[in-house]
C-alpha positions in Angstrom: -60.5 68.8 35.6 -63.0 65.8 36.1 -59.6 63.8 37.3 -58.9 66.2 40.1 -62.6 66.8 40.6 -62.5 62.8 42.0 -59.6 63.1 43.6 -61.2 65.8 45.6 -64.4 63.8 46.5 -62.6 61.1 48.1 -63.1 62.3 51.7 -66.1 64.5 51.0 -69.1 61.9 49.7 -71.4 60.1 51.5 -70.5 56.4 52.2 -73.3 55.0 49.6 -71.1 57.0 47.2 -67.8 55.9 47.8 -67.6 53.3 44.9 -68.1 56.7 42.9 -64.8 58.0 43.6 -62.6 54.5 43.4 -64.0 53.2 40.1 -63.6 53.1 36.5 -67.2 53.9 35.7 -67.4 57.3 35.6 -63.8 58.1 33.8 -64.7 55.8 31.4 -67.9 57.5 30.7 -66.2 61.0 31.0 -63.8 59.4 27.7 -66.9 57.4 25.9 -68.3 61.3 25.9 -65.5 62.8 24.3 -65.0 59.4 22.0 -68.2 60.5 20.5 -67.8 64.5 19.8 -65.6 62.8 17.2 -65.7 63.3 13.4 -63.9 59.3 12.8 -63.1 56.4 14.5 -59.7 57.0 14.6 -60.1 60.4 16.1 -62.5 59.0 19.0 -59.8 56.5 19.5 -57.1 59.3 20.2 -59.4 61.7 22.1 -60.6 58.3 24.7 -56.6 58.1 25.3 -55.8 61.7 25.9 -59.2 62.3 28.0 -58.4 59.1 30.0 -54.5 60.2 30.0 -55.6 63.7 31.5 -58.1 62.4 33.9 -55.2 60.6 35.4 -52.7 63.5 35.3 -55.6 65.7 36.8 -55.9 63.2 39.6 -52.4 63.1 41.0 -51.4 66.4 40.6 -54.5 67.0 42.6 -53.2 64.9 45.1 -49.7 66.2 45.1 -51.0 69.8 45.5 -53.3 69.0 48.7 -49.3 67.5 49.8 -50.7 63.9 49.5 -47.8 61.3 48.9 -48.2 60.3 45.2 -46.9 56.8 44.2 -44.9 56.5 40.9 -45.8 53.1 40.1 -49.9 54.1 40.5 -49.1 56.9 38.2 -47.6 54.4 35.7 -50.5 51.6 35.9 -52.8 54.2 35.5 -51.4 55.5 32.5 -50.6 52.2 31.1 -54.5 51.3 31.6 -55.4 54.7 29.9 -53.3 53.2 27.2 -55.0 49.8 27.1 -58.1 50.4 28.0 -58.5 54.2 26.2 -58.6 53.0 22.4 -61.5 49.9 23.3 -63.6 52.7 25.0 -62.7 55.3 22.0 -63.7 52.7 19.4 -67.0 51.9 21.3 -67.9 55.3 21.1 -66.8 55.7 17.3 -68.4 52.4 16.2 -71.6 53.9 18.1 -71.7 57.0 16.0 -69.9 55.9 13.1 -70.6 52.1 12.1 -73.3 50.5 10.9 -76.1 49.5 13.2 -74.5 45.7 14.1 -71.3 47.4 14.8 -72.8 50.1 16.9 -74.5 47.8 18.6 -70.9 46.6 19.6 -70.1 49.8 20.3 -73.1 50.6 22.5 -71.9 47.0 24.6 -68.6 47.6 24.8 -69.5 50.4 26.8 -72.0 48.7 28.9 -70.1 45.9 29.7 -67.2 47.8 31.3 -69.9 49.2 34.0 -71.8 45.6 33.8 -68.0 43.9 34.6 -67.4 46.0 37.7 -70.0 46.3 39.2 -70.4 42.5 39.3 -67.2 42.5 40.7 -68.3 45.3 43.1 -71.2 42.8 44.0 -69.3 39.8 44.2 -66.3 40.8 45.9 -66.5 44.6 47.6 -69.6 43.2 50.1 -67.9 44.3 53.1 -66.2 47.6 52.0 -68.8 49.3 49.9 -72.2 49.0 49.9 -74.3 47.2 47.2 -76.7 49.6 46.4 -74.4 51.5 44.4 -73.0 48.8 42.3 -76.8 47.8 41.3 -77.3 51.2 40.5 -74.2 50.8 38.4 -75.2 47.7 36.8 -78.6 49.0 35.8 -77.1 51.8 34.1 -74.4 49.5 32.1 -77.4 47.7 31.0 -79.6 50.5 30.1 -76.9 52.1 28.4 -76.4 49.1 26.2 -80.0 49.1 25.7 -80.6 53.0 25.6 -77.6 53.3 23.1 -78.1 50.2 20.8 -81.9 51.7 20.3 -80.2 55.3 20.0 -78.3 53.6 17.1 -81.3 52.0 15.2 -83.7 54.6 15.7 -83.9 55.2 11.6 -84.0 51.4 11.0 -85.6 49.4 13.5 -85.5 46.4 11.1 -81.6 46.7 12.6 -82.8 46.9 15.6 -82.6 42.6 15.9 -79.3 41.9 14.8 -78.0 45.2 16.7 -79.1 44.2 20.4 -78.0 40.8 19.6 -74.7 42.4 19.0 -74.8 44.5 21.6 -75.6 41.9 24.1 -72.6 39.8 23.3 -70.2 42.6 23.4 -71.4 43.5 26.8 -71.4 40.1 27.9 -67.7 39.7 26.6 -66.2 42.7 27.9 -68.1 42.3 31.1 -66.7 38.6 32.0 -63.0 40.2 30.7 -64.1 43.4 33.0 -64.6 40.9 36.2 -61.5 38.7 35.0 -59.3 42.0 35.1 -60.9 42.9 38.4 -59.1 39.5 40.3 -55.3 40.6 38.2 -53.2 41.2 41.6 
């Protein structure tokens, strides 16, 4: 549903929205969500795939109903990504509610970083074809969410708190240099 729902706001948002409907941001979110309805890691791992797998799916057939041409080899990189990039965002969301606080603070920047990583590249490289407030917005909100999450994490132990952010920080700074590195892959 959320796939087709963005498929369907391509032509219909305002320009300072654009970014909304050709990002990763919000699809990984929409999997991170379900990642963390789960009862084990292993099971948020499988639900980020299959949410990320049906966002796709919801997309193009979306497209193919308004009569849209639909390109096979999108379809195919986009469910390859879902398969590369669906088990990090499902263990990010499992480590959040499952792990210990260091490892949830992993979690919680795993997460982060993937909106931190793009919307750098947003910054960086999208100046002429989308405009920069939204990719701030976006950046503030990977980092907040890395914050918010990590402090969500420790809120019984603060004492974890130290060692958590520092985790937390890392792993956003990691997979937000690999996020902007992915970004320049032709």
């Amino acid at each position: 549903m959320a796939g087709a729902a963005t498929e369907g706001l391509v032509l219909r948002v305002s320009f300072g929205l654009v970014p909304l409907t050709n990002t990763a941001a919000p699809w990984v979110l929409v999997a991170f969500a379900v990642g963390l309805t789960a009862r084990r890691i292993d099971e948020a791992v499988i639900l980020a795939v299959v949410t990320l797998l049906a966002l796709v799916l919801g997309f193009y057939l979306a497209q193919a109903t308004r009569g849209w041409a639909v390109s096979r080899h999108q379809i195919a990189f986009w469910l390859l990504a879902s398969f590369v990039a669906g088990p990090l965002v499902g263990l990010s969301a499992g480590w959040l509610r499952h792990g210990g606080a260091v490892v949830g603070g992993i979690g919680a920047g795993i997460v982060g970083g993937v909106l931190v990583g793009e919307a750098v590249h947003g910054i960086r490289d999208l100046t002429y074809s989308s405009p920069h407030t939204y990719w701030r917005v976006q950046l503030a909100l990977g980092i907040a969410l890395t914050v918010g999450l990590t402090l969500w994490r420790c809120r019984r132990d603060l004492l974890a708190a130290a060692p958590a952010f520092a985790a937390a920080l890392a792993s956003c700074a990691v997979i937000g240099v690999a996020t902007l590195i992915a970004s320049q892959l032709p």
